[in-house]
C-alpha positions as CSV (number, residue, x, y, z in Angstrom):
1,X,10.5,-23.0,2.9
2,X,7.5,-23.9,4.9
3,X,4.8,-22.0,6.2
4,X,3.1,-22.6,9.6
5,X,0.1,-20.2,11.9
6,X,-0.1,-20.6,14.8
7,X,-3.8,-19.8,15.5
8,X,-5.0,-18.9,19.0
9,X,-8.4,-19.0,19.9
10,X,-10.4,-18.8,23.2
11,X,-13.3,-21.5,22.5
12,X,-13.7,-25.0,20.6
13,X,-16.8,-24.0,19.2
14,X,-14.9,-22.3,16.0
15,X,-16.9,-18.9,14.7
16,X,-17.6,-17.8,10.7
17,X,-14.2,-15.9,11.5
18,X,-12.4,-18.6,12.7
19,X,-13.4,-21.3,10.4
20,X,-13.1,-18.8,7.2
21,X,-9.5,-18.0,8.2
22,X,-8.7,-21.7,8.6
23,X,-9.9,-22.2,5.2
24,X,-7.8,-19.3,3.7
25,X,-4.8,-20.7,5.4
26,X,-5.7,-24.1,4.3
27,X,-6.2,-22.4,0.3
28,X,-2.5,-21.1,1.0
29,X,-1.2,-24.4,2.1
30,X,-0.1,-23.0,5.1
31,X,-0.1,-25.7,8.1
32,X,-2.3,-24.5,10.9
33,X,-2.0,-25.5,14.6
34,X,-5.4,-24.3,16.2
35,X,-4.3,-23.6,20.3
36,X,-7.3,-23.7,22.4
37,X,-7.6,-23.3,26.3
38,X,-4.4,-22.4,27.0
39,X,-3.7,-20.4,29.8
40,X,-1.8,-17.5,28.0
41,X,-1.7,-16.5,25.0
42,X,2.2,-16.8,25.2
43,X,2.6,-19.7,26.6
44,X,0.4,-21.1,23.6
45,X,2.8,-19.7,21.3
46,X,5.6,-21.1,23.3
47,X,4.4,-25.0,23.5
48,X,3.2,-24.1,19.5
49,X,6.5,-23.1,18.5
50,X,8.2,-26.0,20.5
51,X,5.7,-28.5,19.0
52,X,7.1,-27.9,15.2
53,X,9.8,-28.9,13.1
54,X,10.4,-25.7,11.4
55,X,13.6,-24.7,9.9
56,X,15.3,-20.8,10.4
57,X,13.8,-20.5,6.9
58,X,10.3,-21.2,7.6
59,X,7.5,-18.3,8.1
60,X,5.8,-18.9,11.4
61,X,2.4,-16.9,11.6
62,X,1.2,-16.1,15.2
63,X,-2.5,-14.7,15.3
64,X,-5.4,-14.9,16.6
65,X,-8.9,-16.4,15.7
66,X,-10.5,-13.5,14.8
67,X,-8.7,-11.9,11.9
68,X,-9.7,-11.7,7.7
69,X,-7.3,-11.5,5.3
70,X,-8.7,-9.5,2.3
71,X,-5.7,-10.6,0.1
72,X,-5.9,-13.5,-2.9
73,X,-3.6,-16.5,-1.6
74,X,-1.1,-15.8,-4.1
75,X,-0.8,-12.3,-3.3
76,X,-0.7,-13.0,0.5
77,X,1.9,-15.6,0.0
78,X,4.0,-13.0,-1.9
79,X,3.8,-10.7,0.8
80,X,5.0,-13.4,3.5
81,X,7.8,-14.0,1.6
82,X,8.9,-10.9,-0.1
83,X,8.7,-9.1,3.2
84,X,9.9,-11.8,5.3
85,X,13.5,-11.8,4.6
86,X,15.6,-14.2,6.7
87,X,18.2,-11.9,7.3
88,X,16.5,-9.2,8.4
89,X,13.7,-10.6,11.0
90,X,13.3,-14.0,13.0
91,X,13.8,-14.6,16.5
């Protein structure tokens, strides 16, 4: 199972928030795709989605730029996939 965000963000110029929360999901070795200027924020998770190899079994993280997790890595990674069951969500 792989893990993939999909990060939205309004501006290039990355913010504390921003770059922290890439770093977290870098820690968690979760692969980020950082979607900047796009016209909606739903056609940015649209091309993002389309632009990824991901398998039904893969966790794909939509947010945006300006959220902290307050969670270790391996505790946020437990919560993905504990809570995440296949069978139960997805789209």
């Amino acid at each position: 199972m792989n893990i993939y965000s999909l990060t939205c963000t309004r501006d290039e110029n990355l913010s504390s928030t921003t770059t922290n929360l890439l770093k977290y999901f870098e820690s968690c070795n979760i692969q980020t795709k950082l979607l900047t200027n796009q016209k909606s924020i739903f056609e940015a998770y649209d091309s993002g989605i389309d632009s990824l190899d991901a398998d039904l079994d893969d966790i794909i993280i939509l947010c945006h730029d300006d959220i902290e997790i307050h969670h270790s890595p391996e505790e946020f990674l437990n919560i993905l996939k504990e809570n995440l069951d296949s069978d139960e969500v997805g789209f």
